[in-house]
C-alpha positions as CSV (number, residue, x, y, z in Angstrom):
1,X,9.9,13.1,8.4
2,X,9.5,14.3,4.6
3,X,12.4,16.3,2.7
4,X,10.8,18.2,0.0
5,X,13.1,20.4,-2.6
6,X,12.5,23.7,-3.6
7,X,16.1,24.7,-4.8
8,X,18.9,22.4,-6.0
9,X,21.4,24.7,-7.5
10,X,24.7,26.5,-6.5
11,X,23.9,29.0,-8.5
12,X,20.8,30.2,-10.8
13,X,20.9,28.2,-13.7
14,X,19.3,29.3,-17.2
15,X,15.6,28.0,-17.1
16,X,14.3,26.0,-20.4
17,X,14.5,22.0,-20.8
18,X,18.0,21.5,-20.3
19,X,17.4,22.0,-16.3
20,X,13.9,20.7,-16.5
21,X,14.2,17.6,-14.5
22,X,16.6,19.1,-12.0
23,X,15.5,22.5,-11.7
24,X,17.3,26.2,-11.8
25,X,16.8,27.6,-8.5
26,X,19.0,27.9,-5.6
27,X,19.9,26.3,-2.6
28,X,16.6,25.2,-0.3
29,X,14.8,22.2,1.4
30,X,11.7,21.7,3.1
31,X,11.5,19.1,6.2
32,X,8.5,18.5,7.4
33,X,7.6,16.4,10.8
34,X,4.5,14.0,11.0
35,X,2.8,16.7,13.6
36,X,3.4,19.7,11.2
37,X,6.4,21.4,12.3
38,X,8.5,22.9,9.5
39,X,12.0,23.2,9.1
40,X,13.6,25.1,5.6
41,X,16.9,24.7,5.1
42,X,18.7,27.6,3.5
43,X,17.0,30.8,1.6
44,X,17.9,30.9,-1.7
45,X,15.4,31.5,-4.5
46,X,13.3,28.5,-3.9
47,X,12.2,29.9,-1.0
48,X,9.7,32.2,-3.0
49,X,7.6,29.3,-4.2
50,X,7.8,27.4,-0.9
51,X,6.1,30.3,0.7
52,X,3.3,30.6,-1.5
53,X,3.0,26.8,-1.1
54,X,2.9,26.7,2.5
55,X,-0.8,26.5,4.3
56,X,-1.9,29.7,5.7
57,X,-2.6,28.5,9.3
58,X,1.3,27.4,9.9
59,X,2.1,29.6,12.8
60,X,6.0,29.2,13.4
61,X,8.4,28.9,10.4
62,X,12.2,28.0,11.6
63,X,14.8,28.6,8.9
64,X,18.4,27.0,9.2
65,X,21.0,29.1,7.0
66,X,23.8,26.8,6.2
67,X,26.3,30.6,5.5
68,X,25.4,33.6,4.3
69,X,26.2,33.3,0.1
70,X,24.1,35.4,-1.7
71,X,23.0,31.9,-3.5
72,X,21.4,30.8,0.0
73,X,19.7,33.7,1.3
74,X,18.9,35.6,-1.7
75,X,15.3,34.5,-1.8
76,X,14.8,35.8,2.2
77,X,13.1,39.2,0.4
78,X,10.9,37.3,-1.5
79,X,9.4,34.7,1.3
80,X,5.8,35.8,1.5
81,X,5.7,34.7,5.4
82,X,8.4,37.2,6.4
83,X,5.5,40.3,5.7
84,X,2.6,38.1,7.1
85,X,1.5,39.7,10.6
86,X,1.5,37.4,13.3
87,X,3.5,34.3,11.5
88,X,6.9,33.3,13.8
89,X,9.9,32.9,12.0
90,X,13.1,31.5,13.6
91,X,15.7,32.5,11.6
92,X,19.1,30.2,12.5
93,X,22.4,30.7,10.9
94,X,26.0,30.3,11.7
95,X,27.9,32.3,14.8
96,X,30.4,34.9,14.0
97,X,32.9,36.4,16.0
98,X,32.7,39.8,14.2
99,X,29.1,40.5,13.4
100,X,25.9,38.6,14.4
101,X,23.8,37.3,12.5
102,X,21.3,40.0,11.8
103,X,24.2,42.8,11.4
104,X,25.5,40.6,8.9
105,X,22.2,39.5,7.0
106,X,21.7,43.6,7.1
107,X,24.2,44.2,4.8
108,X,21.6,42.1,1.9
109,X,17.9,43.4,3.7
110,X,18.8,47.3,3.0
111,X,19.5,49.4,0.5
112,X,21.2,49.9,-2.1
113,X,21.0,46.1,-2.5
114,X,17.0,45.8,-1.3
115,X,14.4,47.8,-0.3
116,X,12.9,46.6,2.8
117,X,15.4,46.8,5.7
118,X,14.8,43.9,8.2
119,X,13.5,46.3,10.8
120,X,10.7,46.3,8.7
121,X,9.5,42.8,8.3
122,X,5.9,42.5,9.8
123,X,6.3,38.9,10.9
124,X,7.5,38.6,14.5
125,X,10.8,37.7,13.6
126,X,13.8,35.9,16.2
127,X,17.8,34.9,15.3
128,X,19.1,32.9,16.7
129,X,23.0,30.9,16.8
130,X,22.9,27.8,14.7
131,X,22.5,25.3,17.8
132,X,25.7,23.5,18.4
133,X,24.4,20.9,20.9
134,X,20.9,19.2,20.2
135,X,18.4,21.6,20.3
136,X,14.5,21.0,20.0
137,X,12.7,22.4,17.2
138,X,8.7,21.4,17.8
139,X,9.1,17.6,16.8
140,X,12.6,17.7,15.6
141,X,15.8,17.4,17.6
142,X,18.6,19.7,15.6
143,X,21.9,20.3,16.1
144,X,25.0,22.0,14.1
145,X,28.5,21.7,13.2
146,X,31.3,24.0,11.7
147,X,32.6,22.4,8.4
148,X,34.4,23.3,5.9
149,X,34.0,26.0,2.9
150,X,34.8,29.2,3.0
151,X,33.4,31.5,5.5
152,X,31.0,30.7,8.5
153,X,29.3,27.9,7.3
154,X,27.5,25.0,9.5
155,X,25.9,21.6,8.6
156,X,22.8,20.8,9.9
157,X,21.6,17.0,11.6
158,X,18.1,16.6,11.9
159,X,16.0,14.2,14.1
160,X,12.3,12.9,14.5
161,X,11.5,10.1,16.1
162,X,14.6,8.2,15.8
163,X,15.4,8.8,12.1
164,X,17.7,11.5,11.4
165,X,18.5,13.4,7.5
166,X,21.9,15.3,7.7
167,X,22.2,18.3,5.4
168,X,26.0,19.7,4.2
169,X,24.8,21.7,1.1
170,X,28.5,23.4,0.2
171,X,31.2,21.2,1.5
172,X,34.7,20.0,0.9
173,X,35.4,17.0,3.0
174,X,39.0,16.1,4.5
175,X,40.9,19.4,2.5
176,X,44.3,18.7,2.9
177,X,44.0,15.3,3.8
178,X,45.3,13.1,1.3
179,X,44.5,10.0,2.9
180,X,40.4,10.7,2.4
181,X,38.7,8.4,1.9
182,X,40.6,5.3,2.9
183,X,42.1,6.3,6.6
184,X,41.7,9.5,7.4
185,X,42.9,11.2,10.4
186,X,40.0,13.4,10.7
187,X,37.4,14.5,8.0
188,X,34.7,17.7,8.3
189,X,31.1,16.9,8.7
190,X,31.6,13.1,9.7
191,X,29.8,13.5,12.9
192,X,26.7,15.0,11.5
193,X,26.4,12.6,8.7
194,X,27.7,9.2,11.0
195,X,24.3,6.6,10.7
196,X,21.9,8.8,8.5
197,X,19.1,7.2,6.7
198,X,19.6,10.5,4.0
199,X,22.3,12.5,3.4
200,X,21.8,15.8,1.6
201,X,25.3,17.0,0.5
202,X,27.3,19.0,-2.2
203,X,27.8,17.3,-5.0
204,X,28.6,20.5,-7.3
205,X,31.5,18.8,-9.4
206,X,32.7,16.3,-11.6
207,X,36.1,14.9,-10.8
208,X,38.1,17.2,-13.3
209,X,36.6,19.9,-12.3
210,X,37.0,18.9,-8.6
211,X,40.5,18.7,-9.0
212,X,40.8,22.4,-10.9
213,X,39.5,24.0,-7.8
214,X,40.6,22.6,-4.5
215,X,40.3,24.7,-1.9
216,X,36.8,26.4,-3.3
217,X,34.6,24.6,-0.7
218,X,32.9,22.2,-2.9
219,X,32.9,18.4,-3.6
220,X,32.4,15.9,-6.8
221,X,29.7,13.7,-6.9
222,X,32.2,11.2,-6.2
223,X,33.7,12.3,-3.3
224,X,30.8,13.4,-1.6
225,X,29.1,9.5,-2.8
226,X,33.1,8.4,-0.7
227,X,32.4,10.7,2.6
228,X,28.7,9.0,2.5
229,X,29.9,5.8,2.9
230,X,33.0,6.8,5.3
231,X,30.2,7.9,7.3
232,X,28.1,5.1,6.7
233,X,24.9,7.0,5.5
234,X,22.2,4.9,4.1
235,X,21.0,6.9,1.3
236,X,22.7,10.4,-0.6
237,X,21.1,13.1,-2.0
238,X,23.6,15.1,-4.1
239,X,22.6,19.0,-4.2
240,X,23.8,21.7,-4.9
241,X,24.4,21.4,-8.5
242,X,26.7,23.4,-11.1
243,X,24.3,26.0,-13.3
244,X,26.5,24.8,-15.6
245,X,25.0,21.8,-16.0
246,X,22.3,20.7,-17.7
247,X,19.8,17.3,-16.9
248,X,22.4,15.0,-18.9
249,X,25.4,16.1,-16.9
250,X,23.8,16.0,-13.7
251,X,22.5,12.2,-14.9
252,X,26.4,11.3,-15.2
253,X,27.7,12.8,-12.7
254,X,25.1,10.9,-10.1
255,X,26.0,7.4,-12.0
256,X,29.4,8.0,-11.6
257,X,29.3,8.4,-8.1
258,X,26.9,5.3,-7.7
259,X,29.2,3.2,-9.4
260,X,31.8,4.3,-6.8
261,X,30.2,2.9,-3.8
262,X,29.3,0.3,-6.2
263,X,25.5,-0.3,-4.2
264,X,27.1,0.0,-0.4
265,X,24.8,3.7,-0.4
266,X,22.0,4.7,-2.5
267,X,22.7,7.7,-4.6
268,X,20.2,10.1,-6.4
269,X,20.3,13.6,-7.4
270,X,18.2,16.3,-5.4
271,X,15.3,17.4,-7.9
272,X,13.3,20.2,-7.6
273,X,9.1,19.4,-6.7
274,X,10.7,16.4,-5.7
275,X,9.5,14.9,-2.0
276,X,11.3,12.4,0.0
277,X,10.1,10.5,2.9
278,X,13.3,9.8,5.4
């Protein structure tokens, strides 16, 4: 399994070398099994380049929306496979008990907002639930969970062969728990993330800032480097970084949480180009 990312941020962040290293687009990841099958992990404007990048005689394309924030699905009208006769997208997000999924991805593919309706895709186009017991995916095993941040939202566990990468892109672990991390009585996500060789997760703030907006669905780099090690993840990825931050802030922020698990999990920061194997 390889983890390749084409979109770090929470938001579009200004473009120029300040976000060089780290990128400016939004929310997506590419996994990739060793037989070919393709999994992308959210839509948001990295998405464009990832479909230009992918080879031509890829058949079936599953993509796994975390929720349906304009900064993860965004880039869905500009993913050159959706108007590609004959390619098989799979389109996954999270269940609603209003709308489904394609009544509520409607309200972005249609005017006044864009102007291709998803009735008019030319790819041959399923959506699906986000699978809530293990489902398989060509070589991958996937299954989803419910956590926490505002609206539907889901995390996504992934499988091949034994090895598994757990993705929680906007998250807030344990809200309203004040025992996190030490003994808490229950924490969000935990059973996706439990044994992980990578861990993908939000890692939007510092600590100040964490604590200026609890309740917004997001973690610090430090608490999301705690709930890795709660859950005894091997290696995390922080994502989903602030636009407000530039390369030097993002650089802190993923020391800071690496001296707080002080070497017990490895901690990086999710860069755009950059490809993992897992």
């Amino acid at each position: 399994m390889r983890v390749t990312f084409w979109g770090t941020r929470g938001s579009i962040a200004s473009p120029g070398p300040a976000t060089q290293r780290y990128g400016g687009n939004t929310a997506c990841v590419q996994v990739s099994a060793d037989d070919g099958t393709i999994l992308i992990l959210d839509a948001g404007t990295g998405i464009r380049a990832l479909g230009e990048a992918l080879p031509r005689d890829v058949q079936r394309i599953d993509i796994l929306l975390s929720h349906l924030h304009m900064d993860h699905i965004q880039g869905l009208g500009f993913f050159g496979p959706f108007f590609t006769p004959g390619r098989e997208i799979h389109l996954w997000g999270p269940p609603s008990a209003t709308l489904d999924l394609r009544a509520r991805l409607s309200r972005y593919l249609s005017p006044p907002l864009f102007p291709v309706r998803m009735r008019d895709v030319e790819s041959e186009l399923e959506l699906h639930n986000a699978p809530a017991e293990p489902t398989r995916i060509g070589a991958f095993e996937v299954a989803a969970a419910t956590i926490i941040h505002p609206g539907p939202t889901v995390g996504y566990r992934i499988t091949e062969n034994g090895t598994t990468l757990a993705y929680l892109s906007d998250h807030e672990p344990a809200l309203g728990d004040d025992s996190f991390p030490a003994a808490p009585s229950w924490t969000s996500g935990h059973d996706l993330a439990a044994g992980v060789e990578v861990l993908v997760h939000d890692g939007q703030y510092s600590e100040a800032e964490r604590r200026e907006r609890i309740g917004w669905g997001h973690s610090s780099t430090v608490e999301a480097a705690m709930f890795a090690r709660q859950a005894g993840a091997k290696r995390l990825v922080c994502f989903h970084h602030d636009p407000s931050h530039d390369d030097e802030a993002v650089d802190r922020l993923v020391e800071q949480a690496a001296a707080a698990v002080a070497g017990s999990v490895l901690v990086s920061g999710a860069r755009e180009g950059v490809s993992l194997p897992v």
